[in-house]
C-alpha positions, 0 to 999 in steps of 0.5 A, a space after each residue: 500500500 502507498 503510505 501517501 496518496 497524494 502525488 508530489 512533484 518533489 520535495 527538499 529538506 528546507 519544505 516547511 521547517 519551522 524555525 522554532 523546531 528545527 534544532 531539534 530536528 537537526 539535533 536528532 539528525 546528528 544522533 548516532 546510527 547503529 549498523 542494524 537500524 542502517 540495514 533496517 533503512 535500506 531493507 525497507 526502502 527497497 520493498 518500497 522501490 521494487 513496489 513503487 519506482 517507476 523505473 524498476 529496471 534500476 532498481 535491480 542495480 541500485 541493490 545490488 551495488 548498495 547491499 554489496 557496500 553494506 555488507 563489506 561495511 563501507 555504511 559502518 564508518 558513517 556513525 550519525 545518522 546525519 553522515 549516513 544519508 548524505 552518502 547513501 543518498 549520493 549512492 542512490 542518485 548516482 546509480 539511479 540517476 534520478 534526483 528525486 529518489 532520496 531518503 529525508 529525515 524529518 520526524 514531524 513529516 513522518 508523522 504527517 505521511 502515515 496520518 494520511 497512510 491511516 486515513 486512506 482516501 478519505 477527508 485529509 488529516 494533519 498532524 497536529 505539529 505539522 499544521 503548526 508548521 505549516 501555518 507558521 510558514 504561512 504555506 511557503 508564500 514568501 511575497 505578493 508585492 507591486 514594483 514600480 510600473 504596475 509589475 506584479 512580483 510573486 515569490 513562494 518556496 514550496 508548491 504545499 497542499 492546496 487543501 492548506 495552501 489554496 486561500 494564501 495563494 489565491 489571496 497573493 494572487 488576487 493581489 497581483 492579479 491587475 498588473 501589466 506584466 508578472 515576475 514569479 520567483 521560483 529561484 527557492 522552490 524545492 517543489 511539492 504538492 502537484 494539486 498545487 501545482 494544477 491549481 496555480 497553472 490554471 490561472 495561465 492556461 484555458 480551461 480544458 488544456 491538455 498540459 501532459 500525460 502521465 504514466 504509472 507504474 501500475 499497469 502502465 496506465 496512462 493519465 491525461 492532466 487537464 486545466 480544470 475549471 475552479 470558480 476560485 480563480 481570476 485567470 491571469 489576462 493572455 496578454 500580461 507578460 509572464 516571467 519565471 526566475 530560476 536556478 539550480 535550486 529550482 526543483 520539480 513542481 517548481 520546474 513543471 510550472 516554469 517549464 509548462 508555461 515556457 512550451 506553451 509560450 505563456 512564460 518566459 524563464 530567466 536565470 539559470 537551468 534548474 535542477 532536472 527532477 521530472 517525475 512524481 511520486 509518492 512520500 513513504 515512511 521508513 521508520 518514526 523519523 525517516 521518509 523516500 521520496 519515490 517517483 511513481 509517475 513518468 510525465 510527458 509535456 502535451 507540447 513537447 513531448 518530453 520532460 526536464 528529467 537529468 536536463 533541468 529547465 533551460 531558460 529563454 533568458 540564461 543568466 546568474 539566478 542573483 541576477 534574474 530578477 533585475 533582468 525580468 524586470 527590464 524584459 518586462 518593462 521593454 515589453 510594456 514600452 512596446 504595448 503601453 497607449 500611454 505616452 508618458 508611460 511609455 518613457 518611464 518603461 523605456 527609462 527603467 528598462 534600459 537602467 536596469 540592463 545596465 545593472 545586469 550588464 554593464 556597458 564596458 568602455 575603455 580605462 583610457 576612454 572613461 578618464 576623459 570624464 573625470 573632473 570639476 563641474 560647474 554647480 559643485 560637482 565632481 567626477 573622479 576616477 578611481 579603480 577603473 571606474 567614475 565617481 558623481 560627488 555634489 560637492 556641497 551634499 552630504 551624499 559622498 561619491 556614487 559609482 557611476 554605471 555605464 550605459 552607453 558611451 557617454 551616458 551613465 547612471 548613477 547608484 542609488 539614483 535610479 530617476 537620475 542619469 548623466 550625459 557627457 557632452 563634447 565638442 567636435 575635438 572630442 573634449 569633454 565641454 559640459 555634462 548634462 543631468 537627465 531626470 526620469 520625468 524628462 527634464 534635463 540640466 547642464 553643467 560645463 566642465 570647469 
């Protein structure tokens, strides 16, 4: 029988840990481990796999190896238990190449996964201290927020059970639910729930939208997963620009949402490519403190035909994660600039846009180029040069030098100043005669160089 019945799309070791409780979690996970309870973890964690993987083929392979390690004791010498499922989970990822097969430690879970064991199919229960923990969590949603220009922000770390999750996120979502572009940070997301995962693309696809298949390992039954209607939701407008940050970290449902988006051309995906676990599965427990996630599923996207697994998510826009949310953010505000009716929103979008651009990738002039800058300025400011780059000084302020941002040749931002750009004017020798101070709302002044 399967212990849980609800299909995951993944899960990591930081999914609703609470802070309070996680010293003694790790605590118990520093305790020592005896060579009999090892045997005992892996005997019960391959029934499990010869009953559940969806690739059984493996199986076969991963045992014989493991058992061969355990019996010429190469476990032994691991005498925490801490220590043990690192390498025994670096074992089984090597010899399966799957990511998602992995042994957890984590006794509050346990007590969660064989609650709903206990309950079978019937109205879901929570461990008391799971609820706590999840509550406390706040169901992984981390920020709804409104950036400048009417772009929506979303950032959540986890895809938990909707059952607990669904008036959070359809809260946050709600919030952001008028804005003219959407950035949805997912560079933390471990995975989860894949209900939650069908419910949060339902605010992007049509209703009755074929996203995948799935195949089990029972029978090879194959399942069609469709957009279904749910009156909670105000789908988001086909025409607000979708956004989707990644990183290495980004695991499973996390992956499944960025990478259904992205072949369905509903989302555009920037950062870095992500972790590569496709296929859901099931949460068994081992012991009172220890649970495998098992993937039971083996998931086809209805558009390409094929899934992330070992690959991970390639994004459109590949850059550092650290450095994905700027960039989505000049990718929204060029797109709107492209769509906006309104004038002057027109300028501010093209404004921030090519600031932030310049943030991310910075335009590179030449030492002996950008020295021509440095220098007195009428109106008391000061250009100087230092370590390759050009510092802003009023020197009457009280502001200090500000680091000078290249933008293109002769025009630069200023840091901090994100309504306030510089324009080095010259003459028809190339000398530097004046700079002018370009602000956001459109007006400008000059000072000459001194």
């Amino acid at each position: 029988m399967k212990s849980f019945k609800k299909a995951l799309i993944g899960i990591t070791m930081s999914l609703l840990i609470l802070t309070s409780s996680y010293n003694s979690i790790a605590q118990k996970r520093d305790r020592a481990i005896t060579t009999e309870e090892q045997k005992a973890i892996i005997d019960k964690a391959f029934v499990l796999l010869n009953a559940n993987y969806i690739f059984p083929n493996k199986v076969n392979i991963m045992e014989k190896d493991i058992y061969k390690k355990l019996s010429a004791g190469a476990y032994a010498k691991f005498t925490s238990v801490e220590d043990f499922l690192k390498n025994i989970n670096a074992d089984i990822e090597k010899l399966s190449n799957d990511r998602h097969v992995e042994i957890y430690h984590d006794p509050i879970r346990v007590k969660q996964i064989d609650a709903e064991a206990k309950n079978g199919d019937s109205k879901p229960v929570y461990d008391p201290r799971f609820l706590q923990r999840a509550k406390y969590e706040n169901f992984m949603v981390r920020k709804a927020e409104r950036l400048e220009g009417n772009v929506g922000y979303l950032k959540f770390n986890a895809f938990v059970d909707p059952e607990l999750s669904k008036p959070t996120l359809t809260a946050a979502m709600h919030f952001i639910s008028n804005s003219s572009a959407l950035i949805i940070d997912l560079r933390q997301n471990g995975g989860g729930d894949s209900r939650a995962l069908s419910f949060l693309l339902n605010y992007f696809l049509p209703d009755s939208t074929l996203v995948s298949q799935r195949r089990s390992r029972m029978n090879n039954e194959i399942t069609n997963m469709y957009i279904t209607k749910d009156p909670a939701i105000k789908k988001i407008e086909k025409d607000v620009p979708v956004y989707l940050l990644t990183s290495k970290r980004t695991s499973s449902a996390a992956e499944a949402f960025a990478y259904t988006l992205q072949a369905f051309k509903r989302g555009v995906v920037v950062g870095d490519t992500t972790n590569g676990e496709a296929n859901a599965g099931y949460l068994f427990s081992l012991n009172n403190e220890m649970y495998m996630m098992i993937p039971a599923f083996e998931s086809t996207n209805a558009i390409t035909k094929t899934n992330w697994q070992g690959k991970g998510v390639v994004p459109d826009i590949k850059l550092a994660a650290d450095k994905a949310h700027l960039m989505a953010q000049a990718k929204a505000y060029e797109q709107l600039a492209l769509t906006t009716e309104v004038a002057e929103n027109k300028t501010m979008y093209e404004w921030m846009a090519t600031g932030l651009v310049a943030e991310v990738q910075p335009f590179v002039i030449n030492e002996n180029d950008i020295k021509i800058f440095a220098g007195n300025y009428a109106d008391n400011l000061k250009i100087s040069f230092a370590d390759g780059k050009l510092f802003y000084e009023r020197t009457s302020g009280t502001n200090g030098k500000r680091k000078m941002i290249p933008i293109k040749e002769n025009l630069f931002g200023v840091e901090g100043y994100p309504f306030f750009r510089v324009h080095f004017v010259k003459n028809s020798k190339g000398q530097v005669t004046s700079l002018q101070g370009l602000y956001d709302d459109g007006k400008n002044d000059e000072s000459k160089k001194l």
